[in-house]
N, C-alpha and C positions, 0 to 999 in steps of 0.2 A: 544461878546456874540453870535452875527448869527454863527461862525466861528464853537460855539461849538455845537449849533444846526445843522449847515451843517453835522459835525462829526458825529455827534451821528441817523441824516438821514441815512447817508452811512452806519454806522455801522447796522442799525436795517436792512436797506436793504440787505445789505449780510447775514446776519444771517438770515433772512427771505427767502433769493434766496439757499444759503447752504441746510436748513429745507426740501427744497419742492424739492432737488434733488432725484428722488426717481431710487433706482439702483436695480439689480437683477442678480442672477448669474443663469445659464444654462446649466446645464450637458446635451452633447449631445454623441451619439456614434460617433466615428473616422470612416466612411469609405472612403476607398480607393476608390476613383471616376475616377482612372487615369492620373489625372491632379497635383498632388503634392500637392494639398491644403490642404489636409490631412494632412502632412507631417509640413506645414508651421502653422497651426493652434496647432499640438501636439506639436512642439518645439519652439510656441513662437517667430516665426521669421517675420521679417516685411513682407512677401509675405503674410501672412494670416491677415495680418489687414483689405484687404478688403473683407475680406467674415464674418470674427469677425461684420463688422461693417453692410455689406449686413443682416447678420441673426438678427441682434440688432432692424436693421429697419423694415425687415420683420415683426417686432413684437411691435412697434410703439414706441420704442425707438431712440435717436437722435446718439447714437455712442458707441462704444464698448471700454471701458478703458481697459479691459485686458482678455486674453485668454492664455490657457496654458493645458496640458495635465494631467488627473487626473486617478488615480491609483483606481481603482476597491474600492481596501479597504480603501478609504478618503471616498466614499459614500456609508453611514450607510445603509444595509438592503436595499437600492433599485436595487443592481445588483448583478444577480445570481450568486452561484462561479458555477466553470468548474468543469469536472471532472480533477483529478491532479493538481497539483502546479501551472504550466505554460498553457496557453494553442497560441496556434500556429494556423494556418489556416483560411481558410475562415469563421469558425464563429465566428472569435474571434474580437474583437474590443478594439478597443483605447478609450476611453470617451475624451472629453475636456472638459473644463469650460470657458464660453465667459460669463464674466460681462458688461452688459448693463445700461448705466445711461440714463432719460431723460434729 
């Protein structure tokens, strides 16, 4: 009988600790800072884990589970189009998305 009380302790606890993770995702602009981090945060590669994780805590977040590069047209109405199809140069920007959990 304790054995299934202990169970069902652990069980409410994680479902309890699960409930109260609270995460958020963060569309930021990609720039080019000279350093490659840029680069490492749009393509998702282990170098930009710690700036994913720097910018999560800047924000009182404990760690960043995922970042990756997001295409203008995945976010509804908050970013302007260009003029033409493509656009090229210094005004143009990369977005990412870095998910923050506490």
């Amino acid at each position: 009988m304790r054995s299934i009380h202990a169970f069902l302790a652990c069980a409410f606890m994680a479902a309890a600790s699960a409930a109260s993770a609270d995460s958020r995702v963060f569309i930021i602009a990609n720039q080019a800072d000279g350093y490659g981090i840029d680069q490492c945060l749009a393509r998702g590669e282990k170098c930009g884990a710690p700036a994913a994780r720097s910018y999560c805590q800047s924000r009182d977040f404990a760690q960043a589970t995922s970042y990756r590069r997001v295409d203008p047209d995945e976010i509804t109405g908050s970013v302007p189009k260009t003029a033409g199809d493509s656009c090229t140069g210094v005004g143009c920007h990369e977005y990412v998305a870095i998910t923050c959990q506490r």
